[in-house]
C-alpha positions in Angstrom: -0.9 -20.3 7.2 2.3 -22.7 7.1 5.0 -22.3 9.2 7.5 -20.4 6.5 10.3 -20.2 9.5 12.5 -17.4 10.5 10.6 -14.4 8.5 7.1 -15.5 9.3 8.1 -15.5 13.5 9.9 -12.5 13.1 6.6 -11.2 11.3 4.1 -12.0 13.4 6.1 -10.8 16.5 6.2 -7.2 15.2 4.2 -6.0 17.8 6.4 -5.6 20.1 9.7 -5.9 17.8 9.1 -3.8 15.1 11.3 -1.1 13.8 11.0 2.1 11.4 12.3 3.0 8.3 14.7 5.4 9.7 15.6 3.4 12.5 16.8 0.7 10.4 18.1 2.3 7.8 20.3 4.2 10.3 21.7 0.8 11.6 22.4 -0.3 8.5 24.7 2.4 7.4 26.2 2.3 10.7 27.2 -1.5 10.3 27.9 -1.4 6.0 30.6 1.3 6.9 32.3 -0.9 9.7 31.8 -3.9 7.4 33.9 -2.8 4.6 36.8 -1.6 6.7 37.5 -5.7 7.0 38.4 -8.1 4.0 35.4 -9.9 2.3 36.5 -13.2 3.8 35.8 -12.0 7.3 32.3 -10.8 6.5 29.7 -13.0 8.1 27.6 -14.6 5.3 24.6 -13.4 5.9 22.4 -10.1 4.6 19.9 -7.9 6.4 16.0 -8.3 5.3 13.7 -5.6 5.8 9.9 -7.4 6.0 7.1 -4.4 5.5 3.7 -4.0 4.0 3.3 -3.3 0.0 3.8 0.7 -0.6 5.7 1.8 2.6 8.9 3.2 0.7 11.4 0.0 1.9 12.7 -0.1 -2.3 12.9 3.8 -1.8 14.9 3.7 1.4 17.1 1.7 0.3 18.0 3.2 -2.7 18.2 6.1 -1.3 20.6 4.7 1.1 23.4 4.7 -1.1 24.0 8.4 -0.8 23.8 8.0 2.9 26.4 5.1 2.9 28.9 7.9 0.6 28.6 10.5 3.1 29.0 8.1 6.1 32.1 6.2 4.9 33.5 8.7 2.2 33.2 6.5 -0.6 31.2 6.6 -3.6 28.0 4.4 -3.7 25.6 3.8 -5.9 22.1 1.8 -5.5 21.3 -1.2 -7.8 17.5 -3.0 -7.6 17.2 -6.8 -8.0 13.8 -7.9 -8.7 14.5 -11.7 -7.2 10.7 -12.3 -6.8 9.1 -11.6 -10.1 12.0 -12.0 -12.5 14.7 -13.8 -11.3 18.3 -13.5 -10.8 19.1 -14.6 -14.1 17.6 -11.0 -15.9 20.0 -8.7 -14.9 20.4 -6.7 -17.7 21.6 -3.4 -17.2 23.5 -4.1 -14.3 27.1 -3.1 -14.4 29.5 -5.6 -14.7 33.4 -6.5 -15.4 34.5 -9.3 -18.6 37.5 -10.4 -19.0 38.8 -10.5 -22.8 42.1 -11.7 -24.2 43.6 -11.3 -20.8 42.1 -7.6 -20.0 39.8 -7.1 -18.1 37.1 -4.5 -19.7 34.1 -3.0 -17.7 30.7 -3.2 -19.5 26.7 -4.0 -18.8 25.1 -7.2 -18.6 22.7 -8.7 -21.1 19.6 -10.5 -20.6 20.2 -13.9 -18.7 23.6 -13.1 -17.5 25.1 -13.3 -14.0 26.8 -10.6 -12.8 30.4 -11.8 -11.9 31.8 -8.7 -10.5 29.2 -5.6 -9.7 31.6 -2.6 -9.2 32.3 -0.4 -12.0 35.9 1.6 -13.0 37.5 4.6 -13.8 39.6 4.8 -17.0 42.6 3.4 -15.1 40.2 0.4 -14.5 40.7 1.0 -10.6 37.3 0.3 -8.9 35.5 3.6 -8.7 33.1 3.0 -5.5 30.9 0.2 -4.1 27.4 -0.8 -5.2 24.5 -1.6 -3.2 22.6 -4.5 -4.5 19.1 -4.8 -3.5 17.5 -8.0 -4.0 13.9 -7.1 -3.9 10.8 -9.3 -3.1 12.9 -12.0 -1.5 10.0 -13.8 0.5 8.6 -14.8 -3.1 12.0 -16.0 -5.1 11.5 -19.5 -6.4 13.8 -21.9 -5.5 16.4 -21.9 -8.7 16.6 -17.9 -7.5 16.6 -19.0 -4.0 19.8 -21.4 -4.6 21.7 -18.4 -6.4 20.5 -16.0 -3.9 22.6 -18.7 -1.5 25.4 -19.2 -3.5 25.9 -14.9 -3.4 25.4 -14.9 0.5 28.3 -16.8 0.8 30.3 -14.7 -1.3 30.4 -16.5 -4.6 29.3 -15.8 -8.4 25.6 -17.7 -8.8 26.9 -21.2 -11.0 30.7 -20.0 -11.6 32.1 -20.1 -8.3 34.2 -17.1 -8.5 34.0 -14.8 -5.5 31.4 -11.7 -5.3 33.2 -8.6 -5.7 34.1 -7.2 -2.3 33.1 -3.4 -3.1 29.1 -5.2 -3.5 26.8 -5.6 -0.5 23.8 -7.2 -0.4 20.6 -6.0 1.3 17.4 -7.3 0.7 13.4 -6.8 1.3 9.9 -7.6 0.5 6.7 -8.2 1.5 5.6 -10.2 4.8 5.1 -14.0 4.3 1.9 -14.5 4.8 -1.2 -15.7 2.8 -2.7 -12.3 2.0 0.5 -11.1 0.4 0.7 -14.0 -2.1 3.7 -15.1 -1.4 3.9 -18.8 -3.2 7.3 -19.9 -2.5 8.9 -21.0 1.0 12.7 -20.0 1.6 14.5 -23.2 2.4 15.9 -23.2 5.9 19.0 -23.4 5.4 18.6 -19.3 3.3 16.4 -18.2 6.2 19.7 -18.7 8.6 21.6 -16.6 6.5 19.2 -13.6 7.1 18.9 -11.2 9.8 14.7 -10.1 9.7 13.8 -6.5 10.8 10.3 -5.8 11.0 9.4 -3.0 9.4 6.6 -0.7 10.2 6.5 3.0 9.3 5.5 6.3 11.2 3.3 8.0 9.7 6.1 10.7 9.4 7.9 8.0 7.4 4.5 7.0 5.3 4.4 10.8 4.2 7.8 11.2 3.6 7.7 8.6 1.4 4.2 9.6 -0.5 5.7 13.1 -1.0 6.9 11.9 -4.5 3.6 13.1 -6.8 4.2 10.0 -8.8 3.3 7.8 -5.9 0.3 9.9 -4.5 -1.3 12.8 -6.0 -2.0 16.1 -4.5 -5.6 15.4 -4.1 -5.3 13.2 -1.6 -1.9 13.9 -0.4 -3.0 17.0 0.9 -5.8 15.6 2.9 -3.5 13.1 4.9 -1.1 15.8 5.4 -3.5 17.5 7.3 -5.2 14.8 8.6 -2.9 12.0 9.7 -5.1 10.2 11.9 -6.9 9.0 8.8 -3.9 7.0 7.6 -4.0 4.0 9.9 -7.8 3.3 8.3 -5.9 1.7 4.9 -3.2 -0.1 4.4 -0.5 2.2 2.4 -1.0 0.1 -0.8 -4.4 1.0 -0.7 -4.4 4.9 0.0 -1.5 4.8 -3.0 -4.6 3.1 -5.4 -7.5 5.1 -4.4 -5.0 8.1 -4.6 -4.7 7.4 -8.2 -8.4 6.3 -8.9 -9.3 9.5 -8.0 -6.5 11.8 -10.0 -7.9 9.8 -13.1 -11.3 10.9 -12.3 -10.0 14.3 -12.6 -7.7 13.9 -15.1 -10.9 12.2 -17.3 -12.9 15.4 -17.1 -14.3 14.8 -13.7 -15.1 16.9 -10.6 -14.1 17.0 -7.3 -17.4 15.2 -6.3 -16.8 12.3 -8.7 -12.8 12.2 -6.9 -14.1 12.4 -3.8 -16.8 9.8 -4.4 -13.9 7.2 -5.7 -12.1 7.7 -2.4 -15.8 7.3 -0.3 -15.9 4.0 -2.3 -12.6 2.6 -0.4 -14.2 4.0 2.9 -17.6 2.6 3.4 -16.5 1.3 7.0 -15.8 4.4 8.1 -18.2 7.2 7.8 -17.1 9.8 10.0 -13.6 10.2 7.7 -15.7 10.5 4.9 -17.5 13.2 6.3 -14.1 14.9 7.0 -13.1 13.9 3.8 -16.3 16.3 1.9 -15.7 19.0 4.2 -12.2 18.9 3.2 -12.5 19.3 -0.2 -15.3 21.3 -0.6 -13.2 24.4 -1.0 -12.1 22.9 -4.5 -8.6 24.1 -5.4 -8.5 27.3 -3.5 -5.0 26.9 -2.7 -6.0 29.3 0.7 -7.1 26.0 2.2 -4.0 23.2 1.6 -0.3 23.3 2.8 1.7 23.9 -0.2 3.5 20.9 -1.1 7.6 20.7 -0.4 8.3 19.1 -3.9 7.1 22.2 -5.4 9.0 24.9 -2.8 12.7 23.1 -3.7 11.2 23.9 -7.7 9.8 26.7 -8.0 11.3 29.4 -10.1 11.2 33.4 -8.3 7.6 34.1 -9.3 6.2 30.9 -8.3 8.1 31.6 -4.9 6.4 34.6 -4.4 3.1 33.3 -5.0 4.2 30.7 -2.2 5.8 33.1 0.2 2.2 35.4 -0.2 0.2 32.4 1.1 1.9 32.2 3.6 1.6 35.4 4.8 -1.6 35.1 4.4 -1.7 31.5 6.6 0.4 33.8 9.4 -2.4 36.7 9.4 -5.0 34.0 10.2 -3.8 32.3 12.4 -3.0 29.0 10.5 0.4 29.0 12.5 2.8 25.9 13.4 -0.4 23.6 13.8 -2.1 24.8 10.8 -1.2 24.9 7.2 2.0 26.7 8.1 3.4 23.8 9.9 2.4 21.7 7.5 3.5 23.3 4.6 7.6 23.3 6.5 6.7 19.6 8.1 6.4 18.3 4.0 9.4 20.9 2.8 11.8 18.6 5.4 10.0 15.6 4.2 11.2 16.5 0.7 14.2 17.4 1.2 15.0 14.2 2.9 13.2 11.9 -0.2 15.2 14.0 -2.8 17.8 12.3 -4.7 21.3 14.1 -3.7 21.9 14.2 -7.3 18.8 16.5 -8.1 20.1 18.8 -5.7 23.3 19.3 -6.6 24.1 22.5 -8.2 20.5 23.2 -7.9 20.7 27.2 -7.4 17.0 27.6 -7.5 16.9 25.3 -4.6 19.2 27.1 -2.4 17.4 30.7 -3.4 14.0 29.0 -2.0 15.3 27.6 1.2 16.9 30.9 2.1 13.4 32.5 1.1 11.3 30.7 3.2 13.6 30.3 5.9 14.0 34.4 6.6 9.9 34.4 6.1 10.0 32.0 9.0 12.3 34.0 10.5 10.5 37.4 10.3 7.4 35.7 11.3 8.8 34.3 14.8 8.9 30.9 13.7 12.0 29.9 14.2 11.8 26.3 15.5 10.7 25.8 12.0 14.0 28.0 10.4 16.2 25.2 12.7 13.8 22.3 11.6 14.7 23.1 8.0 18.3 23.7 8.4 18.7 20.9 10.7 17.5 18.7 7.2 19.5 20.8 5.0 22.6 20.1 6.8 22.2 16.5 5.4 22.2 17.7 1.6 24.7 19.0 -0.8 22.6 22.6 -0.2 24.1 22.5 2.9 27.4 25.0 1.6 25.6 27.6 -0.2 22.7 28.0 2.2 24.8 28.5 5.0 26.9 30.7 3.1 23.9 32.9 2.3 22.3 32.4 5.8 25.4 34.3 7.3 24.5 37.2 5.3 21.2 37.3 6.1 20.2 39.8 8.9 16.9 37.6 9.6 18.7 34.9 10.1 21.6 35.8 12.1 19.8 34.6 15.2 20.1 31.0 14.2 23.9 31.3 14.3 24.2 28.1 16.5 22.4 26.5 13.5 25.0 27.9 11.0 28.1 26.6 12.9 26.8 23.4 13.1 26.5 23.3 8.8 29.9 24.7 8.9 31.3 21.9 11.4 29.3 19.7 9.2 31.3 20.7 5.8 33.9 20.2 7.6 33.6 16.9 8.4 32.8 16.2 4.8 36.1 17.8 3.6 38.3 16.0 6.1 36.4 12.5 4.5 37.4 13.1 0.9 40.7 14.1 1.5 41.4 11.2 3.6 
C-alpha cells in the first residue's frame, strides 16, 4: 500500500491510539463550543477527521451531534451531510444558503452545481438563526478538484469566489480508512493532510449496538441475536453483519423461514462454526417473543396496549429468573441505547414517550431493579423527556426512592433554562 501520509500513520497506529465514538464526539463538542466564543479569523485552519470502518455510525454521530452542540453552547444547530467522496462539492443542492439580489440579501437553497457562499440560514428579520454543522463525508476518497475546494473552505474562504466562509459554519469531516481494501483511489495532497487533525475511530460494542438499534440499519432478526450475544460481533466487520442482516430479512420477507434466514447468515460464517451453532440454537424458538429482549425503539412507541404486552413480558422475564444478565437487562441496556440514537426532534412533545418511560421505570422499580430505573433516567436526563418524566417521577410512590436521580434532572433543567435566557 502507498504511503498516503498523515491519515494512513494515524491509521495504522490505532492500536494503541484509537478512540470511541463517544469519546470523540464528546471532545468535539467540548472544543466547537470554545471555538465559536472567538472570531472566525482566530480559528486555526484546520478540521477534525474521524477515520473508522464502513457501518460504524461515524455519519450518524455526527449528525446527531448537532443537538448535542445546542444543548452544550445554547445555540441552535442543525447538521448538514456533504458527500465530498462520491459526488463532489460542486452538488450541493439542498443546502441552505444566502444570495444577494439588488442589494438585499435573501436566504434561499442551493441548486445543482452551486457553491454554497454562506451556510447559515435566517429568521424573518434576516438575523442568523443558529450555526450549521457541515459534514464533509468520505474525505479520504475526494478527487483532487474537490480536494482543492475542500482547501480553499479550511482556510475560511468560499470554493472559487474567495469570499469568507460564514462564521456560524464548522466543518467536520470523516470516512473510511485509507487503505487498499477500502478502495480509496485518490491521495490527499500533503499540503490538505496538514490541515486535518486524524482520530482513529474504533467502536465499543456498546457503540456498534447503539448505532444498529435503528431497524432500518439492522433488522430484528439478527439484531436480537447480537444483543444477546455480543461476543459474536468482533467475528465480522460492521459493514458485513449490516449485509447479512438484510440478506436474511429478505429471505423472510420473500416467504422464507427461519431456516432459510438462518442459513443466509451461516453462509457469512463458514470460519466459524461454533457461532453458528449458537446461532441455530438461538433461533430455534422462532418468534416466541418469550425468548428475545424487546427492542428500545419499540418501548419509546408503543401506544398503552402494546406497553402492556411489554410490561407482561417482563414480568414474565422477572419470574424466571431472566434478571439484569438476561433478557431483562437487555431489554433496558437497548431502551438507553435508543434513547441516546433518537433524534431530539422525534421526542419532543412525544407524550407516549414519556408515559412509557415512567411505565417501565416503576416496573423496574417494583421489581428491585433499580440500578436499571437510574440507568434510564441517567439517559433521559440528556433528552427533551427530561421535564415531564421527572415531573411524573415525583409523583410516583415507586419511584420516590430515586429522588437523588430526580434532583439531578431538575438541576439539569435548570441549567438548560439559565442557557436560553442568557
Amino acid at each position: 500500500m502507498p504511503d498516503m501520509g498523515k491519515m494512513s500513520r494515524v491509521w495504522e497506529g490505532r492500536e494503541t491510539r484509537s478512540i470511541s465514538l463517544t469519546e470523540v464526539v464528546r471532545r468535539m463538542v467540548m472544543k466547537i463550543c470554545a471555538m465559536i466564543r472567538h472570531p472566525r479569523s482566530e480559528w486555526v485552519n484546520r478540521i477534525a477527521v474521524l477515520l473508522g470502518e464502513p457501518g460504524i455510525g461515524k455519519s450518524t454521530v455526527l449528525k446527531k451531534m448537532a443537538d448535542q452542540l445546542a444543548k452544550a453552547s445554547g445555540e441552535t444547530w442543525r447538521a448538514h451531510l456533504l458527500h465530498v467522496g462520491s459526488r463532489g462539492m460542486e452538488d450541493n443542492t439542498g443546502l441552505p444558503i444566502v444570495e444577494e439580489k439588488n442589494g438585499v440579501k435573501i436566504a434561499g437553497w442551493a441548486k445543482p452545481k452551486q457553491i454554497p457562499g454562506a451556510v447559515h440560514w435566517l429568521n424573518d428579520d434576516n438575523k442568523p438563526a443558529g450555526y450549521t454543522l457541515g459534514i464533509l463525508d468520505e474525505l479520504p476518497s475526494a478527487q483532487p478538484s474537490v480536494q482543492d475546494q475542500i482547501r480553499e473552505m479550511i482556510d475560511g474562504t468560499v470554493p472559487g469566489s474567495g469570499d469568507p466562509v460564514d462564521p456560524r459554519c464548522v466543518y467536520i469531516a470523516a470516512g473510511n480508512p485509507p487503505e487498499a481494501k477500502h478502495v480509496t483511489a485518490n491521495m490527499i495532497d500533503d499540503a490538505i493532510e496538514k490541515r486535518f487533525k486524524v482520530y482513529a475511530v474504533v467502536p465499543t460494542t456498546e457503540e456498534l449496538l447503539q448505532v444498529w438499534s435503528d431497524p432500518k440499519l439492522m433488522p430484528d432478526l439478527l439484531y436480537k441475536f447480537l444483543a444477546m450475544n455480543t461476543s459474536a460481533i468482533k467475528h465480522l466487520s460492521p459493514r458485513e453483519w449490516e449485509g447479512v442482516g438484510k440478506d436474511a430479512q429478505y429471505m423472510v420477507e420473500a416467504g422464507g423461514n427461519h431456516g432459510d434466514a438462518i442459513a443466509e447468515i451461516s453462509d457469512e460464517l463458514y470460519e466459524f462454526p461454533d457461532l453458528v451453532a449458537i446461532l441455530n440454537q438461538y433461533f430455534i424458538h422462532g418468534d416466541d417473543p418469550y425468548f428475545y429482549p424487546i427492542r428500545g425503539a419499540n418501548i419509546i412507541n408503543a401506544d398503552d396496549d402494546k406497553m402492556q404486552t411489554y410490561l407482561q413480558l417482563l414480568a414474565r422475564w422477572a419470574a424466571a429468573g431472566r434478571g439484569k444478565d438476561g433478557l431483562i437487562g437487555a431489554s433496558s441496556n437497548d431502551l438507553q441505547r435508543a434513547l441516546k440514537i433518537t433524534p431530539d426532534a422525534d421526542l419532543e412533545k412525544n407524550k407516549q414517550a414519556v408515559k412509557n418511560m415512567v411505565a417501565i421505570m416503576e416496573f423496574f422499580a417494583v421489581n428491585e431493579y433499580p440500578d436499571m430505573v437510574k440507568a434510564i433516567m441517567g439517559v433521559v436526563l440528556s433528552t427533551p423527556l427530561v421535564g415531564p418524566v421527572s415531573s411524573k417521577v415525583r409523583r410516583s410512590k415507586h419511584l420516590q426512592e430515586m429522588d437523588t436521580s430526580i434532583k439531578k434532572a431538575q438541576s439539569y433543567l435548570e441549567k438548560i433554562s439559565a442557557a436560553a435566557s442568557s
